[in-house]
C-alpha positions as CSV (number, residue, x, y, z in Angstrom):
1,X,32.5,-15.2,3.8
2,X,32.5,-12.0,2.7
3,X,34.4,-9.0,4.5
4,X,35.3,-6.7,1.5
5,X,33.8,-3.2,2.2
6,X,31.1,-2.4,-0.3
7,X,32.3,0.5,-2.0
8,X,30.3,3.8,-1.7
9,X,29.8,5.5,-5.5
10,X,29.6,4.1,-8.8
11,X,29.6,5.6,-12.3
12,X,26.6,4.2,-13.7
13,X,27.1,4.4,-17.0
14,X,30.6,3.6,-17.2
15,X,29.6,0.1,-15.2
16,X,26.6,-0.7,-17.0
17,X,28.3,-0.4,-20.1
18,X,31.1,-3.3,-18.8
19,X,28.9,-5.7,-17.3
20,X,30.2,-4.4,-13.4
21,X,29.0,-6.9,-10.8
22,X,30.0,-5.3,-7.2
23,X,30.3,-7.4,-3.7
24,X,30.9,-6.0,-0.3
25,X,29.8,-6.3,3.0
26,X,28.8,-3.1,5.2
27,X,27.3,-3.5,8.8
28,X,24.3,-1.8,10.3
29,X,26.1,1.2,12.0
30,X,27.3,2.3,8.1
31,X,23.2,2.6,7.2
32,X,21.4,5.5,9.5
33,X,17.8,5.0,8.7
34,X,17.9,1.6,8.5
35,X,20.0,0.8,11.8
36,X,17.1,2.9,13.1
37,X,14.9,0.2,12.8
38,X,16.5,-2.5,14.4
39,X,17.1,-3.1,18.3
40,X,20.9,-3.4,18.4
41,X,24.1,-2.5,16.0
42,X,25.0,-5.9,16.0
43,X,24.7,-8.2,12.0
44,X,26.1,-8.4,9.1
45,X,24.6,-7.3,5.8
46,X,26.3,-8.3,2.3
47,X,25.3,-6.8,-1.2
48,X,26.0,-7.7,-4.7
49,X,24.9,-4.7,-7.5
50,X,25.1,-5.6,-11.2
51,X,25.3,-3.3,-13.8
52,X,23.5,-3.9,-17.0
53,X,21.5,-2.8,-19.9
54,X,18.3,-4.3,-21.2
55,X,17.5,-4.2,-25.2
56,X,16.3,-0.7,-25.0
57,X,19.3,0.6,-23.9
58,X,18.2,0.8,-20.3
59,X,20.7,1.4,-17.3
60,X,19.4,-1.8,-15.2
61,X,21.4,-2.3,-11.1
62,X,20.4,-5.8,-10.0
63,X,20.6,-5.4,-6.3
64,X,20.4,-8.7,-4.0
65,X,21.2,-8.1,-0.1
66,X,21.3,-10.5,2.6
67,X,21.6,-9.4,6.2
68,X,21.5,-10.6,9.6
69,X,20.2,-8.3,12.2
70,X,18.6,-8.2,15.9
71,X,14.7,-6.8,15.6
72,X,12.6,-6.6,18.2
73,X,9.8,-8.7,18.6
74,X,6.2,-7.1,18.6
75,X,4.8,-9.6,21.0
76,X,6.7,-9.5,23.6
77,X,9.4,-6.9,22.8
78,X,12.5,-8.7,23.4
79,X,15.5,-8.7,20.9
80,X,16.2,-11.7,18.5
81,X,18.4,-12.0,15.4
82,X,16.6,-12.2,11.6
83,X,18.2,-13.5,8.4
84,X,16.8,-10.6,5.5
85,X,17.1,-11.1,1.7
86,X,15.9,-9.2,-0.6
87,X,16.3,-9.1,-4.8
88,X,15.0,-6.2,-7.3
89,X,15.7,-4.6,-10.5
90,X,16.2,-0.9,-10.9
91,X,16.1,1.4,-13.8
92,X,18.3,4.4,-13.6
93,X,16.5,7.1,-14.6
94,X,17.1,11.1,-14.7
95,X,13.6,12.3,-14.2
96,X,10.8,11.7,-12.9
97,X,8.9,11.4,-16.4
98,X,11.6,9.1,-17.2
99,X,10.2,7.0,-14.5
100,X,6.8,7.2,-14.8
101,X,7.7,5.7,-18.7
102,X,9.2,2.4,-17.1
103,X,7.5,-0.9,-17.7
104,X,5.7,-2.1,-14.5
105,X,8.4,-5.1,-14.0
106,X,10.8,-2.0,-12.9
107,X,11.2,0.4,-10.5
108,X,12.9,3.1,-10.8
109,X,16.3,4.4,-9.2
110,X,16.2,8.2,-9.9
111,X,19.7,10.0,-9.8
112,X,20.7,13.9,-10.7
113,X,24.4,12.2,-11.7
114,X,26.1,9.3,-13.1
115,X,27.3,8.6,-9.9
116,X,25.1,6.3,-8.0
117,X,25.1,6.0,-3.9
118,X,25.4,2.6,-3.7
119,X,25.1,2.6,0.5
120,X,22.0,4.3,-0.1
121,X,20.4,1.7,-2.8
122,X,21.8,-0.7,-0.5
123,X,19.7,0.3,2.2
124,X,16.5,1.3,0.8
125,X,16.2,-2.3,-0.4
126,X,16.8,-3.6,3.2
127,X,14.1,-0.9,4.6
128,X,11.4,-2.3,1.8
129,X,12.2,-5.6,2.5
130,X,12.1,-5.4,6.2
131,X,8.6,-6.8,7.8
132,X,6.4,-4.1,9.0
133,X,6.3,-6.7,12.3
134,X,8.9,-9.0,13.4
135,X,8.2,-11.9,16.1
136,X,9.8,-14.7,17.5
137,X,8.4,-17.8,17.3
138,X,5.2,-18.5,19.5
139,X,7.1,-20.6,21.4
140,X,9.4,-18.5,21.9
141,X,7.3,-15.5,22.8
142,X,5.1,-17.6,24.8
143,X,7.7,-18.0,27.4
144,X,8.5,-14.9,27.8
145,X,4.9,-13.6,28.0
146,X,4.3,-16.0,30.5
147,X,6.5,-14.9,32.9
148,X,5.3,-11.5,32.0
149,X,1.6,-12.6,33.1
150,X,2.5,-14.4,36.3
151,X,4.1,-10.6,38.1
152,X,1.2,-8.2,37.3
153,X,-1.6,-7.8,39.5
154,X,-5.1,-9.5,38.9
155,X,-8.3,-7.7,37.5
156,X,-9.8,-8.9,40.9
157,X,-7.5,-6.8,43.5
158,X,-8.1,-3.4,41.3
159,X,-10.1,-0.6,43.5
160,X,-13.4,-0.1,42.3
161,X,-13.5,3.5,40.9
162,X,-17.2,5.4,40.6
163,X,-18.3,6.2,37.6
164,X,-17.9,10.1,36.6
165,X,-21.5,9.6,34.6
166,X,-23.4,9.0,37.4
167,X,-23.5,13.0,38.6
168,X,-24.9,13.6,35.1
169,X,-27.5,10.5,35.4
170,X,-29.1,12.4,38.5
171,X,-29.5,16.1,36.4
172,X,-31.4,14.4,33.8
173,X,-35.1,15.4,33.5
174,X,-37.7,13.4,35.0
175,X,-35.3,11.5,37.5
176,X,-36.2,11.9,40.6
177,X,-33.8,12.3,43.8
């Protein structure tokens, strides 16, 4: 398993140029906008970035994460743990003409310095490759919604309230009183 703390910068040049494959681990709490979207500080996420170049010269970053992290379910809004893995190319680019020149197969990682944020790629990939919804299994949910039904109050006990229409319904022309 691993525990090695993912390192924060990188020379991108200097580690494409090598062949630099980087590991670490970071946990929710070390991401802001991404810890955001999950329902407890609780998981583990791991990262691997590898540094190459293509045959145009290209500065390519591999980037595969895998986390475990608690959501919250959309159904019935309880807390569960999900297992998250993503896996894209990037193309380091300067500009943003540099990146609308990239092949379609690529997206691009636009930086104003060699040095690359790697926390920051990090988490960007976990916040694309986060589901717009999470949910439990039906099942699971089922249960819970269940017990949800059985405490509120049925449709039948509800007051009946007058409709505020009516008043205008009598001022209409040709109605008589």
């Amino acid at each position: 398993m691993l525990t090695e703390p993912l390192p924060t910068t990188l020379d991108v040049r200097k580690a494409a140029a090598r062949g630099v494959s980087i590991s670490g681990a970071l946990k929710p709490l070390d991401l802001q906008r991404f810890r955001a979207m999950l329902a407890a500080d609780d998981g583990v996420i791991r990262a691997r970035l590898t540094f190459s170049r293509d045959e145009e010269g290209r500065y390519l970053v591999t980037v595969e994460t895998e986390a475990t992290v608690s959501v919250t379910c959309q159904r019935c809004l309880e807390a569960f743990e999900t297992r998250l893995q993503t896996a894209n190319t990037l193309a380091v680019v300067w500009s943003d003409e540099q990146a609308r020149h990239l092949p379609k197969h690529l997206d691009p990682l636009i930086l104003a310095t060699e040095d690359c944020e790697l926390w920051q790629v990090v988490e960007d990939e976990l916040i694309l490759g986060l589901p717009s919804f999470n949910y439990h299994e039906q099942s699971d949910c089922n249960e819970l919604l269940v017990g949800l039904a059985a405490s509120e109050p049925e449709q039948e006990q509800r007051e009946e309230k007058p409709n505020p229409f009516d008043v205008l319904a009598q001022l209409k022309p040709g109605k008589k009183h």
